[in-house]
C-alpha positions as CSV (number, residue, x, y, z in Angstrom):
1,X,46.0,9.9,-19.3
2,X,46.4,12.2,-16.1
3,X,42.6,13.1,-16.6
4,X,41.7,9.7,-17.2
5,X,43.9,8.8,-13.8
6,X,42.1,11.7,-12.4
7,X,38.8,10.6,-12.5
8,X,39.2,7.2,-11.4
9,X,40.3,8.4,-8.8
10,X,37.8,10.8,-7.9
11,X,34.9,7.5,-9.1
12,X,36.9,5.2,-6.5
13,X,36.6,7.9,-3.7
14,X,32.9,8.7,-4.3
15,X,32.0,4.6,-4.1
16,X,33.8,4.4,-1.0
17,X,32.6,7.2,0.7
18,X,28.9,7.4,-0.7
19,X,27.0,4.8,1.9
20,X,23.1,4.6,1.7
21,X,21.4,7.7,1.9
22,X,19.8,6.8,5.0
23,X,18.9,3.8,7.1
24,X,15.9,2.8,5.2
25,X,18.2,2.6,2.3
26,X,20.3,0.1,4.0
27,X,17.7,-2.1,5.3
28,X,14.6,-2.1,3.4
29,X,11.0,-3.8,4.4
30,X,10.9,-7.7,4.6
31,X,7.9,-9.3,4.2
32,X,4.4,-8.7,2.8
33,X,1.4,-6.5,3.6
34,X,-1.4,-7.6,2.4
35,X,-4.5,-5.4,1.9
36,X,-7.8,-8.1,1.3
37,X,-11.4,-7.1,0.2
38,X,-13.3,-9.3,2.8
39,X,-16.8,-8.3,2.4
40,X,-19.2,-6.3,0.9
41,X,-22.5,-6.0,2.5
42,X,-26.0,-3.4,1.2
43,X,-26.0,-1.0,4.2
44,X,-29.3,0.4,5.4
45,X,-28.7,3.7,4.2
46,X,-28.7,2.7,0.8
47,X,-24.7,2.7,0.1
48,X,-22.7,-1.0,-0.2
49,X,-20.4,-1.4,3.4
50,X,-17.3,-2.6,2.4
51,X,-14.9,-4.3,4.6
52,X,-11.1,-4.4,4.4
53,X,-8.5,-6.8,6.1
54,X,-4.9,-6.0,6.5
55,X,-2.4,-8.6,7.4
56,X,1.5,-7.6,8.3
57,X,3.6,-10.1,8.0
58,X,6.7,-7.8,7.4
59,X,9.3,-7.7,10.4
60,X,8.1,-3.9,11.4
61,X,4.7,-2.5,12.9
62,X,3.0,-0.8,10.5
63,X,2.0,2.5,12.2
64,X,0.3,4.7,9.4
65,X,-1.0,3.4,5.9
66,X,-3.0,5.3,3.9
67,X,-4.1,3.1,0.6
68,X,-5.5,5.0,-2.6
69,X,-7.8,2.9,-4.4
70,X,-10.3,3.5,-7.3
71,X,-13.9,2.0,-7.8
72,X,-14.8,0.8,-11.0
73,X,-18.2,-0.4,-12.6
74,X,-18.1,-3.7,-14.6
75,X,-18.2,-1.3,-17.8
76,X,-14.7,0.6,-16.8
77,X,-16.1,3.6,-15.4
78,X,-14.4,4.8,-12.4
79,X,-17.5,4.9,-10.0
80,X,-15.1,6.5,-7.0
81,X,-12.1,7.1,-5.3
82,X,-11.7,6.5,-1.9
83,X,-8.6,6.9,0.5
84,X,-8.6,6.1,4.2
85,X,-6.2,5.3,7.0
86,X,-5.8,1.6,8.3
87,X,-5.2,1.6,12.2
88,X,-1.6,0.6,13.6
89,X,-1.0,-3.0,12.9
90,X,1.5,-4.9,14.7
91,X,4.5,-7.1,13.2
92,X,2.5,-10.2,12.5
93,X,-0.8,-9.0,13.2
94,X,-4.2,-8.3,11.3
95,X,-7.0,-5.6,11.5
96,X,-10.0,-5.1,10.0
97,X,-11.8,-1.8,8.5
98,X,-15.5,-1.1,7.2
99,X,-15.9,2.1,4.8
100,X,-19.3,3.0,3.6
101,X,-19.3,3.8,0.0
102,X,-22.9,6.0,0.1
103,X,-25.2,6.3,-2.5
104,X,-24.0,3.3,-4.1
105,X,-25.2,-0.7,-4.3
106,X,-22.3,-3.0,-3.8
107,X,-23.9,-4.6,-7.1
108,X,-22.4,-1.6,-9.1
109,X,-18.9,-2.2,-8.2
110,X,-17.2,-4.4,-11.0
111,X,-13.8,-4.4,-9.5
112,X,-11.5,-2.0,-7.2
113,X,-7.7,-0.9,-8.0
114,X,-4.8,-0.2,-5.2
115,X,-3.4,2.8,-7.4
116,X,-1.1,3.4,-4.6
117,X,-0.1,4.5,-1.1
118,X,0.0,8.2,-0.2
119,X,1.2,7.2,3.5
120,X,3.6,5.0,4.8
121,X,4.5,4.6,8.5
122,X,6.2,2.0,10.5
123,X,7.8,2.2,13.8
124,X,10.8,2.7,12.2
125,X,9.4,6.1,10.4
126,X,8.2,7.2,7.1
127,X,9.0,4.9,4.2
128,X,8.9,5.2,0.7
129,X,9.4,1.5,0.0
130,X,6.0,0.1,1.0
131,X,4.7,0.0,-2.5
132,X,7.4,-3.2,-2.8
133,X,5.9,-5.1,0.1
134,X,2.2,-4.5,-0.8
135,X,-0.1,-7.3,-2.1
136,X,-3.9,-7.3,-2.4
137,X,-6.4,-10.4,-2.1
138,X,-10.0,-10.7,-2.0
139,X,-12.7,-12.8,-1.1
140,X,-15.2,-11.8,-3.5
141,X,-16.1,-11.8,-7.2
142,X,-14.7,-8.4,-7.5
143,X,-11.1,-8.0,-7.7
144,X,-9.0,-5.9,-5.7
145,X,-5.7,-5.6,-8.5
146,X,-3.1,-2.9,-8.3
């Protein structure tokens, strides 16, 4: 029984002092961010231009993101994997990227997966909840999933 006693105690004392481990913890990203496939054109060069849209509607300027995504070919090959930074996009606001994808025709790509985020900025700092907020779109026949 004094064990028993013992350790409640110690449990109670833990729970009351044991607050969020930090302030990101406490108060975590509201809102969306949503990453859209918004066009895919034949460049001159011979590659497919692809172009990106990124709407913030969380309550935070996004300051760094860094999106991993994977190419795929109708048949399930992964064709490539390309990771690049989205520029600073304000509480609210939407921005717009292109990314060449050389020595490729936009015909080859079957459909594109968000594997993840290896960057995650907001004015606030780094996060490591961004993944919870994220949703993907797209205009075209190819899917953007994650």
């Amino acid at each position: 029984m004094r064990i028993r006693s013992l350790l409640t105690g110690v449990a109670m004392a833990l729970a009351v002092t044991a607050g969020p481990a930090s302030a990101q913890d406490a108060a975590g990203l509201t809102g969306t961010i949503t990453i859209e496939l918004y066009q895919m054109d034949e460049a001159a060069n011979g590659g497919c231009r692809t172009y990106f849209s990124v709407h913030n509607d969380t309550d935070v300027a996004v300051t760094a993101l860094q999106p991993d995504i994977y190419v795929f070919a109708d048949d399930g090959t992964i064709l490539r994997r390309i990771v690049f930074n989205i520029v600073p996009t304000p509480s609210g606001g939407q921005r717009y990227m292109a990314l060449d994808l050389n020595d490729m025709s936009c015909s080859d790509v079957g459909r594109m997966l968000l594997n993840g985020v290896l960057t995650c900025e907001t004015t606030e700092g780094p996060r490591d909840d961004c993944w919870s907020v994220l949703n993907t779109s797209t205009r075209l026949p190819v899917s953007l999933d994650y």
